[in-house]
C-alpha positions in Angstrom: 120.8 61.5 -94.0 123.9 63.0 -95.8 124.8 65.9 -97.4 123.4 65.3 -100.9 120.1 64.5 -99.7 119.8 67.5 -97.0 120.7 69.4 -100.2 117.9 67.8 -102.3 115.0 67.9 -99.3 115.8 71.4 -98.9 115.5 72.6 -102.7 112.4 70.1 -102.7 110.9 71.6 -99.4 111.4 75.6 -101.6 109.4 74.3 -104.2 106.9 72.5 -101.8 106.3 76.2 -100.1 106.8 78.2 -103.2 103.7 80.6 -103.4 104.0 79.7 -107.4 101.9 77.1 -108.7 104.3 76.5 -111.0 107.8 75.8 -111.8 110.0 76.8 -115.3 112.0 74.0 -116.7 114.7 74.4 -119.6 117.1 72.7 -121.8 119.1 74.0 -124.6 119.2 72.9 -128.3 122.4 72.3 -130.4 122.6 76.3 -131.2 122.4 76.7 -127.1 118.7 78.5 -127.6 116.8 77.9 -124.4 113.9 75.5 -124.8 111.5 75.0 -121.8 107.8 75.2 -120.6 106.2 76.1 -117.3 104.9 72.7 -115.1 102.5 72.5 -113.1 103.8 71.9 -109.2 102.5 68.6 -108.6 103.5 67.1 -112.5 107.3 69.1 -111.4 107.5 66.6 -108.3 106.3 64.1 -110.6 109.1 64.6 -113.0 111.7 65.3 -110.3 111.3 61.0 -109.6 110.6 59.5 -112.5 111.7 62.2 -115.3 109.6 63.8 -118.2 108.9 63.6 -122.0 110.5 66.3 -124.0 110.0 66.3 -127.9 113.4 65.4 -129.6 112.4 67.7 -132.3 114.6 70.8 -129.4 117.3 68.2 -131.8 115.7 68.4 -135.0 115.1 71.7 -135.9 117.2 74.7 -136.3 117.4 78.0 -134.6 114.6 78.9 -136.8 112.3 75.7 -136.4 112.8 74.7 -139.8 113.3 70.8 -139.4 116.2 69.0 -140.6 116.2 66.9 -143.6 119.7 65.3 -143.2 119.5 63.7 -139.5 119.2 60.7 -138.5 118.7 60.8 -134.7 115.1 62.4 -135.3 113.1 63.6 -138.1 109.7 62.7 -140.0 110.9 59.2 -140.0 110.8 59.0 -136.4 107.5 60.4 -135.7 109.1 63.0 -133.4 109.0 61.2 -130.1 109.4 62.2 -126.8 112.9 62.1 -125.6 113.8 61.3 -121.7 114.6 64.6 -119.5 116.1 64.8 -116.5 115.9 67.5 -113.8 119.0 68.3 -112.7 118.0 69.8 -108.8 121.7 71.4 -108.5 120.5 73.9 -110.9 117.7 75.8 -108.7 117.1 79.3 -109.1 114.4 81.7 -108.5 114.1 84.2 -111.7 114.3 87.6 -110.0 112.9 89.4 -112.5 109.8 87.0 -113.3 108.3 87.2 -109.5 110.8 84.7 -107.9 109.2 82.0 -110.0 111.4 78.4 -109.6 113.5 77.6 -112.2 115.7 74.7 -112.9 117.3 72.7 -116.3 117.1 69.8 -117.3 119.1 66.7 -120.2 118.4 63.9 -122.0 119.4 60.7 -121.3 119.0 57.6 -123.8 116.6 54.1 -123.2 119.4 52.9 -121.0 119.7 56.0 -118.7 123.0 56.9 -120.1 123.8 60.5 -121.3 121.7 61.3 -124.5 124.7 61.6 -127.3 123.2 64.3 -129.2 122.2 66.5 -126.0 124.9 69.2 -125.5 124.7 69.7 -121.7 125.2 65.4 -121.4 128.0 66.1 -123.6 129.9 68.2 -121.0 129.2 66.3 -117.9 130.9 63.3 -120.3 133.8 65.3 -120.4 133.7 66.9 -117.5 134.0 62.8 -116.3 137.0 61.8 -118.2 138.8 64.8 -116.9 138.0 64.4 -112.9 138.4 60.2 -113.8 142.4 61.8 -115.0 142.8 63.5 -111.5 141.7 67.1 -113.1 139.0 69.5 -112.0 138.2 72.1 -115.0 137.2 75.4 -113.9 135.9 77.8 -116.5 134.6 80.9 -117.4 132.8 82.8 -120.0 132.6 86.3 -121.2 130.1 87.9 -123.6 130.4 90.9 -125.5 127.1 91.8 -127.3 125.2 94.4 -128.7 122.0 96.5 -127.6 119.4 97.9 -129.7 116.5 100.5 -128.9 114.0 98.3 -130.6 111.2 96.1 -129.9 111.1 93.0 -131.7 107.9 94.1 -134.1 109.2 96.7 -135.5 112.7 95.6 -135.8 110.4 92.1 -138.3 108.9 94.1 -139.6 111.7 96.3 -141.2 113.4 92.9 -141.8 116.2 94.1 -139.3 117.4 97.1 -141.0 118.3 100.3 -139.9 118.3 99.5 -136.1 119.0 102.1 -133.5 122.3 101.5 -130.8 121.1 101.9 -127.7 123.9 104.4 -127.5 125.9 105.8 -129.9 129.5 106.2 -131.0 132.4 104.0 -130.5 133.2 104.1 -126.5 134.7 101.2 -125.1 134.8 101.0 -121.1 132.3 104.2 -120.4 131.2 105.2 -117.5 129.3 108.0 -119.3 127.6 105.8 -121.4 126.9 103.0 -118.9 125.2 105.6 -116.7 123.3 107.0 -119.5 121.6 103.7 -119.7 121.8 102.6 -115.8 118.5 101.1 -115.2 119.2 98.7 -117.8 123.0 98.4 -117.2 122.1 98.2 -113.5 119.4 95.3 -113.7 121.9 93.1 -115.6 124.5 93.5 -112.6 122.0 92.6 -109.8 119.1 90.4 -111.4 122.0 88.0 -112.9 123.4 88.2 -109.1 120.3 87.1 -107.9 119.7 84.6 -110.4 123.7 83.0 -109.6 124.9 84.1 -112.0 127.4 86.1 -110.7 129.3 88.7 -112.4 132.8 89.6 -111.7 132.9 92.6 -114.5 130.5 94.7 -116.5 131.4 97.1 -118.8 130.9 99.0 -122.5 133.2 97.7 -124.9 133.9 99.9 -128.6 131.1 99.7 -130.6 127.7 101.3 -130.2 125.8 99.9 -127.3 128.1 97.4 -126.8 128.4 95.7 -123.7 130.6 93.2 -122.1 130.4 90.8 -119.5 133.2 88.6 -117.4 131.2 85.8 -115.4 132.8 84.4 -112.4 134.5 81.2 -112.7 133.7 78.2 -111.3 133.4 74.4 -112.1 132.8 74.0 -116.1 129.3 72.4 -115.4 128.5 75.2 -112.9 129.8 77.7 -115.7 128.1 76.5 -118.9 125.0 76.2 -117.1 125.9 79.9 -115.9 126.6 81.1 -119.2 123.6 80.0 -121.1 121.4 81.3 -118.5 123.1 84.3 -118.7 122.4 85.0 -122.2 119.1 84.3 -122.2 118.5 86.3 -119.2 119.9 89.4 -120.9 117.3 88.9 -123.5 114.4 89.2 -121.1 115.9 91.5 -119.0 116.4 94.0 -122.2 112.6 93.2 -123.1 111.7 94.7 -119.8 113.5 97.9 -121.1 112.5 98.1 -124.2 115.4 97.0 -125.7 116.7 94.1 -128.1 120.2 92.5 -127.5 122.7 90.7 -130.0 124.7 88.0 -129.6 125.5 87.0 -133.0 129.1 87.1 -134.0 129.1 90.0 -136.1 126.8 92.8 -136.7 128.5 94.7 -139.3 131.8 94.3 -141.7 132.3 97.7 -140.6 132.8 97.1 -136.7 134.4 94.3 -133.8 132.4 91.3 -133.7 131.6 90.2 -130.4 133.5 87.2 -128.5 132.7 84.6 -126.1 136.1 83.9 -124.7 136.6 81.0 -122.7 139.1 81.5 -119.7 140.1 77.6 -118.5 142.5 75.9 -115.6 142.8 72.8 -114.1 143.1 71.4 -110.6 143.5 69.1 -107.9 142.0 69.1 -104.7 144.6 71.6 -103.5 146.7 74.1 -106.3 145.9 75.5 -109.8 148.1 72.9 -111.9 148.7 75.1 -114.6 151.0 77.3 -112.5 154.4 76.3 -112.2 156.6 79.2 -111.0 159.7 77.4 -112.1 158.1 76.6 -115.5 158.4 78.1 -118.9 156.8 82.1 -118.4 155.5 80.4 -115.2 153.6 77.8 -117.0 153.4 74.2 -115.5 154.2 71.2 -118.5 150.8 70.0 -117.9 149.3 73.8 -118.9 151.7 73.3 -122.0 150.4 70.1 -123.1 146.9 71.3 -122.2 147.2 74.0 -125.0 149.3 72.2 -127.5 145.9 69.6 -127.6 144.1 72.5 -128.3 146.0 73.7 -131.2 146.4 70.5 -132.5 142.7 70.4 -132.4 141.2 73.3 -133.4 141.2 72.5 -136.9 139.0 70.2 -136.8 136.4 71.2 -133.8 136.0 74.5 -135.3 132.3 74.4 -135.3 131.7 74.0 -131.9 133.6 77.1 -131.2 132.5 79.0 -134.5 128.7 77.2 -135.3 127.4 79.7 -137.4 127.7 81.0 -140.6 127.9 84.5 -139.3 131.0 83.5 -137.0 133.6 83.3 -139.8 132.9 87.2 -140.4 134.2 87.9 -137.1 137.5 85.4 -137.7 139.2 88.7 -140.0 142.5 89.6 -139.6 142.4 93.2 -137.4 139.3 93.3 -136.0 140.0 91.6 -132.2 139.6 87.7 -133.0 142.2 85.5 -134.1 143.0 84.4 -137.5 145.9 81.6 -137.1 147.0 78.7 -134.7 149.1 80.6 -132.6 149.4 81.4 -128.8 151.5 83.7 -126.8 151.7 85.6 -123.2 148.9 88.1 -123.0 148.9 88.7 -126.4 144.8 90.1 -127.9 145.6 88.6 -131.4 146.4 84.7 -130.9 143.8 82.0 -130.7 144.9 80.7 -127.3 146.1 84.1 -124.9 148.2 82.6 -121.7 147.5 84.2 -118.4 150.3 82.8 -116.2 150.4 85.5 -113.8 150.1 83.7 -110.1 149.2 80.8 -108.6 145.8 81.0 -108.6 144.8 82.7 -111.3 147.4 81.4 -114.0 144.8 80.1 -117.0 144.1 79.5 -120.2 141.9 82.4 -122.6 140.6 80.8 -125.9 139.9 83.4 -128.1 138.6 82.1 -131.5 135.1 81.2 -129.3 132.3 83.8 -130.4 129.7 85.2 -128.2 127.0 83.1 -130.5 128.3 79.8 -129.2 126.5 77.1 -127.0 128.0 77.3 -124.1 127.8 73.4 -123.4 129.4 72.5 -126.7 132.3 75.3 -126.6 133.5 74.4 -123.5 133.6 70.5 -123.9 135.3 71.4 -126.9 138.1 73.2 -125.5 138.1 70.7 -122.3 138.3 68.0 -124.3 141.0 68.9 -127.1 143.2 70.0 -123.9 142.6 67.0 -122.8 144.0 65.3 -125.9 147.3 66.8 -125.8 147.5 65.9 -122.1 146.7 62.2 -122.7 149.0 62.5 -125.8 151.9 64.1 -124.0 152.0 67.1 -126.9 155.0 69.5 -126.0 154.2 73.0 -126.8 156.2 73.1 -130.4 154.6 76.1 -131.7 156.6 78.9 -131.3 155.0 81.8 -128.5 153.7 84.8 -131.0 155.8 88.0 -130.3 153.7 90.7 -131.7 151.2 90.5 -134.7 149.3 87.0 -134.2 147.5 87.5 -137.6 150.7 87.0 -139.4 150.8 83.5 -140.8 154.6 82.5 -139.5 154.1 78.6 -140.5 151.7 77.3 -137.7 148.7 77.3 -139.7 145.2 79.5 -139.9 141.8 78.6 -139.3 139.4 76.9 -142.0 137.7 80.2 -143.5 134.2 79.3 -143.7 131.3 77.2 -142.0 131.7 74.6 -144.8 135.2 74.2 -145.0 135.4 74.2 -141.0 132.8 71.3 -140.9 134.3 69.4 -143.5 137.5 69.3 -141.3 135.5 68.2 -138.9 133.5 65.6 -140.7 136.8 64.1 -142.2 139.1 63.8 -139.5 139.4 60.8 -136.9 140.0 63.4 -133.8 136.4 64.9 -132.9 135.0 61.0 -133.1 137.9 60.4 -130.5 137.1 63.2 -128.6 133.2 63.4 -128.6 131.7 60.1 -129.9 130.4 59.4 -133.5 126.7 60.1 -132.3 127.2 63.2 -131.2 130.0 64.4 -134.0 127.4 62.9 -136.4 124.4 64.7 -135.9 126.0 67.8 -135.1 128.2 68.0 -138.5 124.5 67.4 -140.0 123.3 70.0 -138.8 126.4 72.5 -139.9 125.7 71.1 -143.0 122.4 72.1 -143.0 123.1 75.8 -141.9 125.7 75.9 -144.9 122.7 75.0 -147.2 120.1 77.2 -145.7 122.4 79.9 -146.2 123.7 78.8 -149.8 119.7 79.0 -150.4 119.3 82.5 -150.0 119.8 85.5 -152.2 121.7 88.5 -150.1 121.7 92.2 -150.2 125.1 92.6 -151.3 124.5 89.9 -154.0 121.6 92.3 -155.2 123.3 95.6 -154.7 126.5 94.3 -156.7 124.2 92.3 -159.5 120.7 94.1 -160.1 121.4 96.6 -162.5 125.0 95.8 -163.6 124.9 92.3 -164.9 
């Protein structure tokens, strides 16, 4: 018996002698919420063989539930069947605070067992693929900044999200005073997500009230996304346990930071980081250069999948800690792509136009794969390193402005196709599309404030 199936007995065997009678199974949906239902022990086992049904509809609805109308992968004209999960054992976890219950997460393949193109995890590990089939292993991590509230989610619906309280006041980035004031919750974050492998390297407040940030550690970019998602949905019940309601949308308020998702990225061989080069340009290797030249070459038209939301453009301002312009530079806050080439090991890559209200899946198969691009296309690094003020448009372009325009890009250009396949750039320009119209549909408070009495 090898390895691989030691490792799967084993994991089999925990669930086997688990004291639960059941097990929690998840997938994510195109906006990256968590989807899943708890099996019964026997039907898990079941599924582990042979798979399970999911309904497709986790693809044909958005964040809300409100079903697409402009889709063709699933809709009313499909009958909303069940779609083909898989149970990926590799992801086993007991949720720490949910009485050690089993946990694991599953994709979707297609009628010929081959990745489902619209399922964002199957995206990645399609990626993921191509790059280890170059001779490249990614490793990535993410980081979340997000924001806290003293509220319980009935009163905050029933207010219609207004006049929330901060968990703590007051702008006071990297606090110890204010972490400690809130310790029990600060503290449960650190050593449940520990418990749950998702490990954290740093935890801290960031400016803002009751805003929090979180470096996970790195790892391979399957390993990571998977880490990532889990993480944020974690938080969520974590905070529930404290009475407290947590953020991760973009941006909160015109009137402070949004909140990021950077994406830190290198790639390997079996031996050495191969983005260092000590003799190279600021001690990056050509292949590091070419790496990021893909990626600004790109990001112009994968912009979504860094940026899905309409509220992610309000964080893209210039002045407020996201970048505004294709630009990239040394350890520079201000550019889209900030270079970390300081030693061997830990010389990267930190994408910085990626929000905190990202799927995880689908942001970092995005960056993976337009690196990838400029690597397969031999790109040299022509843009100019940013000395200074990133936000300054020198000549090397900005960033589409809205949802709409960003999607259009993407909709109209030949790359993402290239990069991601038309099924899945399909479906998922639909359902931008759709968010653009949903919010086109509704009637704001500032469009009331400024109109009401006036016009």
């Amino acid at each position: 018996m090898n390895e691989k199936e030691l490792t799967r007995e084993h994991i089999l065997n925990e669930v086997r002698n688990s004291s639960h009678n059941k097990i929690k199974v998840a997938v994510t949906d195109i906006d990256g919420v968590l989807r899943g239902k708890l099996m019964r022990k026997d039907k898990f086992l079941s599924a582990v063989e042979g798979g399970f049904g999911f309904c497709d509809v986790v693809f044909g609805w958005d964040s809300s539930d409100v079903a697409y109308d402009n889709v063709t992968y699933t809709g009313w004209h499909t009958g909303y069947p069940d779609a083909q999960a898989r149970i990926d054992l590799s992801t086993f976890r007991l949720v720490p605070w949910d009485d050690d219950v089993p946990f694991f997460l599953a994709d979707f393949v297609n009628a010929k067992e081959k990745p489902l193109g619209v399922c964002p995890r199957s995206l990645l590990k399609t990626i993921k693929a191509k790059s280890e089939k170059m001779g490249y292993r990614p490793f990535f991590s993410q980081e979340f900044e997000w924001f806290n509230f003293a509220e319980n989610a009935d009163d905050i619906h029933e207010r219609g999200f207004t006049d929330m309280q901060p968990l703590t006041p007051g702008m006071f980035g990297y606090s110890l005073l204010r972490s400690s004031q809130e310790k029990e919750y600060f503290n449960d974050i650190f050593e449940y997500m520990d418990q749950f492998d998702v490990p954290i390297e740093g935890l801290h407040t960031e400016t803002g009230p009751g805003v929090y940030e979180a470096a996970i550690m790195y790892g391979d970019i399957l390993q990571s996304a998977d880490r990532a998602v889990l993480f944020k949905g974690g938080v969520k019940e974590i905070a529930h346990l404290h009475g407290i309601i947590p953020t991760f949308m973009a941006k909160i308020s015109p009137k402070l930071p949004g909140c990021s998702g950077h994406i830190h990225q290198s790639l390997w061989d079996e031996k050495k980081n191969l983005f260092s080069d000590a003799k190279g340009n600021k001690g990056m290797s050509t292949l590091m250069e070419s790496y990021m030249a893909g990626q600004l070459a790109c990001l112009p038209f994968i912009l979504p999948m860094i940026a899905p939301t309409i509220n992610s453009y309000k964080r893209l301002v210039e002045g407020a800690w996201a970048p505004t312009t294709l630009t990239w530079a040394v350890d520079n806050r201000t550019v889209a792509l900030r270079s970390l080439p300081a030693g061997e090991k830990s010389c990267r890559l930190e994408t910085r136009v990626v929000g905190s209200d990202t799927n995880p899946y689908i942001a970092m198969a995005a960056c993976l794969a337009a690196g990838l691009y400029g690597i397969e296309n031999k790109l040299k690094l022509q843009v100019p390193e940013t000395i200074g003020n990133g936000y300054r448009d020198n000549g090397t372009g900005t960033l589409p402005r809205n949802l709409w325009d960003a999607t259009q890009a993407m909709k109209y250009s030949d790359i993402p196709k290239q990069l991601f396949g038309e099924e899945f750039v399909n479906h998922f320009v639909a359902t931008r599309e759709w968010e653009w119209r949903e919010f086109s549909k509704a009637v704001t408070d500032w469009e009331t404030k400024r109109y009401f009495e006036i016009i």
